[in-house]
C-alpha positions as CSV (number, residue, x, y, z in Angstrom):
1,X,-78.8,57.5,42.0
2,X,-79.6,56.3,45.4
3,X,-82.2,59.4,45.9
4,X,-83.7,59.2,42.6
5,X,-84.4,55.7,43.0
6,X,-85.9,56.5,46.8
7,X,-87.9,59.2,45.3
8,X,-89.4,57.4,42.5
9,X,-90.4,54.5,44.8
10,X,-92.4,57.2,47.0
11,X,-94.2,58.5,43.6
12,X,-95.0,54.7,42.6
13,X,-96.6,54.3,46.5
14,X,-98.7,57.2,46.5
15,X,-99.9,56.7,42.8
16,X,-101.0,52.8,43.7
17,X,-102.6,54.3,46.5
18,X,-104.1,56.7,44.7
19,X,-105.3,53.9,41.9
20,X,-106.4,52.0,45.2
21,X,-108.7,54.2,46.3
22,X,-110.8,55.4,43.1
23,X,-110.2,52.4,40.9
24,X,-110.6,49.3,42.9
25,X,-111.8,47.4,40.2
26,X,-109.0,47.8,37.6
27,X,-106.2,45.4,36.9
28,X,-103.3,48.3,37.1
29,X,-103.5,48.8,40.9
30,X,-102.1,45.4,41.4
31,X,-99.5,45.0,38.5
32,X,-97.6,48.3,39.1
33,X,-93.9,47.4,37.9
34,X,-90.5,48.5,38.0
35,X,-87.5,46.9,36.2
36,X,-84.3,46.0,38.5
37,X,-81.9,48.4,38.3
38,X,-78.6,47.3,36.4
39,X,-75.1,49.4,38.1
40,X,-73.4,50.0,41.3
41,X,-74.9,48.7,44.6
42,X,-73.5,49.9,47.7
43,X,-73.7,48.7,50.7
44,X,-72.8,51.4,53.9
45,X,-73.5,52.1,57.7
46,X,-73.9,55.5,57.8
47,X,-73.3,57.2,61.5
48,X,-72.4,61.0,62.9
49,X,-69.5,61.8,64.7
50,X,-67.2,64.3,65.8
51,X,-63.7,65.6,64.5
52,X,-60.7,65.8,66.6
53,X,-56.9,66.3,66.0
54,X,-54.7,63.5,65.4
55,X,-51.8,64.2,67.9
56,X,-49.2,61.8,67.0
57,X,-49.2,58.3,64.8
58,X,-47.2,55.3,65.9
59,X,-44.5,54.0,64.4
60,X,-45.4,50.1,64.4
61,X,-43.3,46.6,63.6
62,X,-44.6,44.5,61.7
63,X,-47.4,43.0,61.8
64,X,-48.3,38.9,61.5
65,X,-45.4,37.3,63.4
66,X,-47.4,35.4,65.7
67,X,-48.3,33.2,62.6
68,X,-44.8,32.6,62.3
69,X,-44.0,31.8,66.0
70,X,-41.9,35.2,66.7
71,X,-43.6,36.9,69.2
72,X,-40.3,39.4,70.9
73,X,-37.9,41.1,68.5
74,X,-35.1,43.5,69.8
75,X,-34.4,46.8,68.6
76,X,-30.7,46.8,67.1
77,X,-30.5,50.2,65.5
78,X,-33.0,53.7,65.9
79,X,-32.5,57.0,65.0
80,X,-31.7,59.5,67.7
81,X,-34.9,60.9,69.7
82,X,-36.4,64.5,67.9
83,X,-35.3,63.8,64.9
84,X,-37.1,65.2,62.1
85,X,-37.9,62.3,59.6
86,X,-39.8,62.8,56.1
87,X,-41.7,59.5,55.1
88,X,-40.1,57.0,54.2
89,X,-37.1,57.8,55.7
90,X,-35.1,55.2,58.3
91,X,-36.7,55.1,61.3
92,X,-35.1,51.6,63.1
93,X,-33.9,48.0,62.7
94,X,-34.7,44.9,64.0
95,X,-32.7,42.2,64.7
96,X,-33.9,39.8,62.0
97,X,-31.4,36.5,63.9
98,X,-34.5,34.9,65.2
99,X,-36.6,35.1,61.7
100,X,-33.1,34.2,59.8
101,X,-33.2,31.0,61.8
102,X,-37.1,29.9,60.8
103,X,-36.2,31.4,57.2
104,X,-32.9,28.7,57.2
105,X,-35.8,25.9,58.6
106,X,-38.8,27.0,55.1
107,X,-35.7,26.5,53.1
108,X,-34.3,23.0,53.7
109,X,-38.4,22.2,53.6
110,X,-38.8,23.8,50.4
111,X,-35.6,22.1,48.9
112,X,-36.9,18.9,50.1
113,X,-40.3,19.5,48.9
114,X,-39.0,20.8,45.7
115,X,-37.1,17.2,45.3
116,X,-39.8,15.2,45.9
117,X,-41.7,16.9,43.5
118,X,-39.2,16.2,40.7
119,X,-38.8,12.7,41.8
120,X,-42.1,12.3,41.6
121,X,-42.2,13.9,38.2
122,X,-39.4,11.2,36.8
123,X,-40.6,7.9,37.8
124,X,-44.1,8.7,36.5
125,X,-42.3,9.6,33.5
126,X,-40.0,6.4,33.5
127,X,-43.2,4.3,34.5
128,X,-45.9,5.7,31.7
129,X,-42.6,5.2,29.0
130,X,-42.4,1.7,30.2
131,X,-46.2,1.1,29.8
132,X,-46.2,2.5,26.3
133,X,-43.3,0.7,25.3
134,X,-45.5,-2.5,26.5
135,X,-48.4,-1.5,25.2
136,X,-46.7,-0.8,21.7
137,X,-45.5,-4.5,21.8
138,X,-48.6,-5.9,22.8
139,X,-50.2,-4.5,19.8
140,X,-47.2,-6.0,17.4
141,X,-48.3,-9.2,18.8
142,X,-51.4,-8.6,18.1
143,X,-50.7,-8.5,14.8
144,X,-48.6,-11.2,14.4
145,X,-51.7,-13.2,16.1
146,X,-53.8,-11.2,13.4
147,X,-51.8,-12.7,10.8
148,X,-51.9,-16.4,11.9
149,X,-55.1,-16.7,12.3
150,X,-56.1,-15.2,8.8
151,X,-53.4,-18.3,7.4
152,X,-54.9,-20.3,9.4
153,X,-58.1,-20.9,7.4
154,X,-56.4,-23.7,5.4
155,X,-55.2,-25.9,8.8
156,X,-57.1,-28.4,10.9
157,X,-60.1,-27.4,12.9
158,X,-57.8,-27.7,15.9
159,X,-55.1,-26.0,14.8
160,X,-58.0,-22.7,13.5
161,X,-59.3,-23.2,17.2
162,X,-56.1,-22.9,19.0
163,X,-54.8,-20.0,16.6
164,X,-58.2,-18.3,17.2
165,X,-57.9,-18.8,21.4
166,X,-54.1,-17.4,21.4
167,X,-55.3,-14.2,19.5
168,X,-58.3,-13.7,21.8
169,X,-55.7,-13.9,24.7
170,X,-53.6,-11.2,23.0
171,X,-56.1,-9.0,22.5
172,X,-58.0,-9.3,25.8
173,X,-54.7,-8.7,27.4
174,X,-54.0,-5.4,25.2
175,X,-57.3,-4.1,26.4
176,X,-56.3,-4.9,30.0
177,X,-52.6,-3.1,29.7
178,X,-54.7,-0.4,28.1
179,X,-56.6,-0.4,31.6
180,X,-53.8,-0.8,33.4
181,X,-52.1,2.4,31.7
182,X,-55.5,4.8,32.6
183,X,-55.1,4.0,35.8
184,X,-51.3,4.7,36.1
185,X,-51.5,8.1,34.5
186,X,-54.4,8.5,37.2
187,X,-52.1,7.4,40.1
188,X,-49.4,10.0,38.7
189,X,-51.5,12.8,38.2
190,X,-52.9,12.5,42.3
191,X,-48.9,11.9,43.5
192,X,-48.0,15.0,41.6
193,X,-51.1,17.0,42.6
194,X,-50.7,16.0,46.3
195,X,-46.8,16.8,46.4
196,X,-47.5,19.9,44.3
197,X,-49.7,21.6,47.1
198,X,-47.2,20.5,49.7
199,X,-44.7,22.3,47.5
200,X,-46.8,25.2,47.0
201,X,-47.5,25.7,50.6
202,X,-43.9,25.5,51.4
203,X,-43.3,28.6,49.0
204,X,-45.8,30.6,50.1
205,X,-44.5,30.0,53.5
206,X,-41.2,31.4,52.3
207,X,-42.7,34.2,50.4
208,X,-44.7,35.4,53.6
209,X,-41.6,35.2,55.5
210,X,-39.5,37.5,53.0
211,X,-42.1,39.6,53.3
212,X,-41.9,40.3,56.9
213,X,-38.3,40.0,56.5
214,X,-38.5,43.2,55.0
215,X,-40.8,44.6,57.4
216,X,-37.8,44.4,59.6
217,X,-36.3,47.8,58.6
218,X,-39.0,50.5,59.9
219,X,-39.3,53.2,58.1
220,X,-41.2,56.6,58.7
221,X,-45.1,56.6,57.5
222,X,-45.6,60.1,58.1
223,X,-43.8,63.2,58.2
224,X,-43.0,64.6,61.8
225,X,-40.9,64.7,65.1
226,X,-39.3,61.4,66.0
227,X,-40.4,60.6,70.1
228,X,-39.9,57.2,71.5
229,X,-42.3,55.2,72.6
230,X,-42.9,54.0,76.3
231,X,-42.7,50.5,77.7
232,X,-45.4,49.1,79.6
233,X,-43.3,50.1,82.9
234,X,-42.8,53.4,81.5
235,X,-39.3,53.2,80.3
236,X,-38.5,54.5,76.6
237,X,-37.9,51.8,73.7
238,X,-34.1,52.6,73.0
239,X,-31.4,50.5,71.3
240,X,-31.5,47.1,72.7
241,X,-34.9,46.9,74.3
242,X,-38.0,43.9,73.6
243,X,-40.9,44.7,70.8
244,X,-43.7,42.4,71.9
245,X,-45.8,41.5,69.3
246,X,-48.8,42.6,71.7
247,X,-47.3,45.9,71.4
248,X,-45.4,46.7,68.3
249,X,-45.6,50.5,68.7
250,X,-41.4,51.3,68.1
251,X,-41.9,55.2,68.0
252,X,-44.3,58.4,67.4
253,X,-44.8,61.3,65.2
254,X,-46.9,63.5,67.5
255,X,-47.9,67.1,65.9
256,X,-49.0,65.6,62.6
257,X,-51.6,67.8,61.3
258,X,-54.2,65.3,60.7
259,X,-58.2,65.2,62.2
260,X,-60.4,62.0,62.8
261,X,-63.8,61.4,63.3
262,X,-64.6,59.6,66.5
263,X,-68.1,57.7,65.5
264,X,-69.5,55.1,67.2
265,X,-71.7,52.2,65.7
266,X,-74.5,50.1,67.0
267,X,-73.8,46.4,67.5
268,X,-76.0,45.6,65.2
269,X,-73.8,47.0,62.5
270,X,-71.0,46.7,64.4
271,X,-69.5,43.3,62.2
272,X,-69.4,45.0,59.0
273,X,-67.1,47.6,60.0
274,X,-63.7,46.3,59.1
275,X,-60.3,48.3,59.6
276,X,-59.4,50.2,56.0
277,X,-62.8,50.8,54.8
278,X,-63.3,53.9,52.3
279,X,-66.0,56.6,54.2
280,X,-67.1,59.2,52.6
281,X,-67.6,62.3,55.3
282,X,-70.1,65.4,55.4
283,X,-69.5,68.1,57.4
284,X,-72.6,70.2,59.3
285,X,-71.0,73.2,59.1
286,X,-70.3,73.2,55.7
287,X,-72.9,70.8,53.9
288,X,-71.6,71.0,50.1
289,X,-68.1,70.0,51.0
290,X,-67.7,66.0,51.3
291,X,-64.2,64.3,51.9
292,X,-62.5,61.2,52.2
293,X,-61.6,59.2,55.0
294,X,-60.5,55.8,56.2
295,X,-61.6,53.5,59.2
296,X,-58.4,52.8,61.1
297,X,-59.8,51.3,64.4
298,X,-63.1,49.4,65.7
299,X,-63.2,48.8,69.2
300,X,-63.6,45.1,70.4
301,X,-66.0,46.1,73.7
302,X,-69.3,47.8,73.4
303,X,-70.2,50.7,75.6
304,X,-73.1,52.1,77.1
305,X,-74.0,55.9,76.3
306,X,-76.9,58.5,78.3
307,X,-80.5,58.3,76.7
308,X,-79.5,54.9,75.0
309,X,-80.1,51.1,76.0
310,X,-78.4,49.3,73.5
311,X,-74.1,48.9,73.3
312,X,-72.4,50.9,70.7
313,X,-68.8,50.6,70.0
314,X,-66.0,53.1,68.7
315,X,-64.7,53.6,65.5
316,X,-62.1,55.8,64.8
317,X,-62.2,57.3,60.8
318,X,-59.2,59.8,59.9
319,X,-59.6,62.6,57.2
320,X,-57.7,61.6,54.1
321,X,-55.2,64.7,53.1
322,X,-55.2,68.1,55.0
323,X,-57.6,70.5,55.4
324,X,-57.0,74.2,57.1
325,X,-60.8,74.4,57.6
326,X,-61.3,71.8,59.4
327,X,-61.9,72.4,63.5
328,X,-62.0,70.1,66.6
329,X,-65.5,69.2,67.5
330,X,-66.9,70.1,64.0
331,X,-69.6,67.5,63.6
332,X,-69.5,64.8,60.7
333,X,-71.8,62.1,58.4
334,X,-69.7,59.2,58.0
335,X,-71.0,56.9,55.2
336,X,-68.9,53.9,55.9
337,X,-68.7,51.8,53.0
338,X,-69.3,48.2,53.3
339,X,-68.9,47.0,49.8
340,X,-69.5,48.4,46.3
341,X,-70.1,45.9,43.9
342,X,-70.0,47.2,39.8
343,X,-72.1,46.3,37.0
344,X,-74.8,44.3,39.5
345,X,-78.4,43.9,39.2
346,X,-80.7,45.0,42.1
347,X,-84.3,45.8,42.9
348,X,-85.8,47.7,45.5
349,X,-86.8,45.7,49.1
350,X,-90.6,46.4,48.1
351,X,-90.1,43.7,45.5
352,X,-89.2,40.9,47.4
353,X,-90.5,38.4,49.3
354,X,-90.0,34.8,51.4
355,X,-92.1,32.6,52.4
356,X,-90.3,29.4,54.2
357,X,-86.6,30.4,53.5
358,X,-86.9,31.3,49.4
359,X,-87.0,34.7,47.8
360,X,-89.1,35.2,45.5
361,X,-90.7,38.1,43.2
362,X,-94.1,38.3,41.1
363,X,-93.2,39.1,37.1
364,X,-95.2,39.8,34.1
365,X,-94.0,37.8,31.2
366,X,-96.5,37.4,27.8
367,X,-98.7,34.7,29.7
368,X,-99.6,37.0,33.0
369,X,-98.2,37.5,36.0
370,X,-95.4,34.7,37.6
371,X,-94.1,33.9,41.1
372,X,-90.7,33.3,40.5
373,X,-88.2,32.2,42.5
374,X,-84.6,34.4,42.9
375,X,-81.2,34.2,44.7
376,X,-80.6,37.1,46.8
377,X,-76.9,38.8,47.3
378,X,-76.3,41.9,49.6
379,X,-79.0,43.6,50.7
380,X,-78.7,47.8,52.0
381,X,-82.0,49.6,53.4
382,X,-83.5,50.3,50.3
383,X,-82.6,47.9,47.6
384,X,-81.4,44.1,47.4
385,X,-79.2,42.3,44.6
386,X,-80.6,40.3,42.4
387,X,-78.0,37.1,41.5
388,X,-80.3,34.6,39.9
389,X,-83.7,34.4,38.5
390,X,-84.3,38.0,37.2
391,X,-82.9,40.3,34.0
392,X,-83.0,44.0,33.8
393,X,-85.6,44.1,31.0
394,X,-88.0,42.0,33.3
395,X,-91.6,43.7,34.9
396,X,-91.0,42.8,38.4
397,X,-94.2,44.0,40.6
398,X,-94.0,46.1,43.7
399,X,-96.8,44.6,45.1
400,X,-99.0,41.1,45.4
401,X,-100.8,40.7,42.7
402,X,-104.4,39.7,42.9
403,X,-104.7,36.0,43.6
404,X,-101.2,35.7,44.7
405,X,-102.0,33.1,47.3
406,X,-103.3,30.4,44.7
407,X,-99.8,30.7,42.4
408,X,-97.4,28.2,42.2
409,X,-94.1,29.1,42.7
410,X,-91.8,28.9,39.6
411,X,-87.6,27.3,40.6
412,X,-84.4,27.9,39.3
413,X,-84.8,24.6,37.4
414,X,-88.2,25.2,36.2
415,X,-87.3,28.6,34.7
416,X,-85.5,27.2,31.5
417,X,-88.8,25.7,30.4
418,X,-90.4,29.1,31.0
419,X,-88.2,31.0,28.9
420,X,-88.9,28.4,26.3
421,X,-92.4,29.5,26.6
């Protein structure tokens, strides 16, 4: 889709050209028009690297305790070194009496949380049934007052006056209690609401934490040869020995038949390559054959290479699956996928333009041509989405129109009363 939609912009170019250069009077050379595209946009950093053999994969801990204050864990149980694990299989243990202890600490807070909440929940219960019950008697007074005054017709002038001022009173008060009772259910609602996210956040806490409670038992991600991993000194992590958090790596599986594709990215691009993004890899030797890969590491410091001035920085993109043809030093196209948004509506970058921080694109409605304002989303080499201000029937120009410079621009706002038109 990409292609088609780069080739037919190249045919439009050459054919206003075309209508440029013979027929520079007519209207059409100007008010060429294409209609935003309505489907996936994807958004990539595309780069070439070179495959090499994956020679082991590390068994790691898990991941996030420094969030919840753990930050050494001891190995209580691992399986002897060599032995041939499957994935999935039992790999180690961790003593979990350090993360039982904070677990025991989320609890009591939960539990108190949890009774405030319902506390909270019963005297705005008790306090709205009390101010019904009021309000319900106020209004039987209000009869009663109702009443008197209608018998009063045949009594004094006094007596009608007073009767009439005693059922005013009543009724200014019911009005008040009725006040009064808003604004209670109001004071509720915000006591509940504020002990309600105190309560959720407790939960979540505890959720997170049973989740990395499980973490605790490793497990085989691969299959492969068990080897234990070195210390920073150089001694082997055995029964009994620290896990920093800084480095989790608990054992390896070397000999795993898996290739990567080291790549390295400009630091311009650099920031939108995230660990476990999709790529999509092309092989040189073999140009018809694309696979499936997955970024599992971006370097934090930029490096200098021969013949090049600016930093680039190294991303490491393993092979999805196995595959016998592949060799060492076999070069690769990674297209590293950014983001793929579905169903979106986009136009190509000839389309749009800015003047003093807003987009905007020149459309052909039934009165002429209109400089209309849009919002802009994510935006790829050749084509930017469209997220307000356009539909995929509209006649959006590739180029200024004639008179461009005198137009007013047309808002957001201002486009309801133009569609009206």
């Amino acid at each position: 889709m990409k292609k088609k939609s780069v080739i037919i912009i190249v045919v439009s170019v050459i054919i206003i050209l075309a209508a440029w250069t013979f027929l520079p009077n007519s209207s059409a050379t100007k008010e060429f028009t294409v209609n935003p595209t309505l489907g996936e946009f994807k958004l990539s950093v595309k780069t070439t690297g070179e495959l090499r053999a994956k020679n082991s994969k590390n068994i790691l801990g898990p991941s996030g305790l420094r969030r919840m204050g753990i930050y050494q864990l001891k190995l209580s149980k691992l399986i002897p070194e060599g032995t041939q694990v499957k994935e999935g299989d039992f790999v180690a243990q961790l003593d979990k009496s350090d993360l039982m202890s904070k677990i025991k600490d989320v609890e009591l807070s939960l539990t108190k949380s949890e009774s405030q909440y319902l506390q909270a929940k019963l005297d705005s219960t008790l306090t709205l049934s009390g101010a019904r019950d009021a309000l319900e008697n106020m209004r039987y007074s209000l009869e009663e007052k109702q009443l008197q005054k209608e018998q009063s017709i045949y009594e004094a002038p006094s007596v009608i006056r007073q009767v009439e001022i005693d059922y005013e009173k009543t009724l200014r008060g019911l009005n008040q209690a009725k006040k009064n009772y808003i604004t209670k259910v109001q004071q509720s609602i915000a006591k509940l609401t504020e002990l309600g996210a105190d309560l959720s956040k407790d939960k979540a806490k505890m959720a997170k934490f049973m989740e990395i409670l499980d973490k605790f038992t490793i497990k085989a991600p691969a299959d492969g040869m068990l080897i234990y991993a070195k210390d920073w000194n150089g001694r082997k992590k055995i029964v009994g020995s620290e896990l920093s958090v800084w480095d989790p790596v608990v054992a390896k599986l070397p000999d795993l038949s898996l290739m990567e594709s080291v790549t390295y990215v400009n630091e311009v691009d650099i920031r939108k390559i995230k660990k476990d993004q999709k790529v999509i890899i092309s092989m040189d030797a073999d140009p018809d054959k694309l696979l499936k890969g997955t970024v599992v590491s971006v370097a934090n410091i930029g490096e200098k290479h021969k013949n090049s001035d600016s930093k680039v920085f190294e991303v490491m993109i393993v092979v999805d699956g196995k595959d016998t043809t592949l060799l060492p030093s076999m070069t690769t196209g990674n297209e590293i996928i950014i983001k793929t948004i579905e169903n979106t509506l986009f136009i190509p970058l000839e389309c749009l333009h800015t003047q003093n921080d807003t987009s905007y694109v020149y459309y052909k409605n039934g009165s002429g041509v209109i400089k209309k304002q849009v919002v802009t989303g994510l935006m790829n080499e050749n084509e930017v989405v469209i997220e307000k201000g356009l539909t995929a029937e509209d006649d959006v120009l590739i180029s200024m129109p004639e008179g461009h410079e005198e137009m007013e621009l047309v808002g957001l706002i201002d486009d309801i009363s133009l569609d009206k038109k």
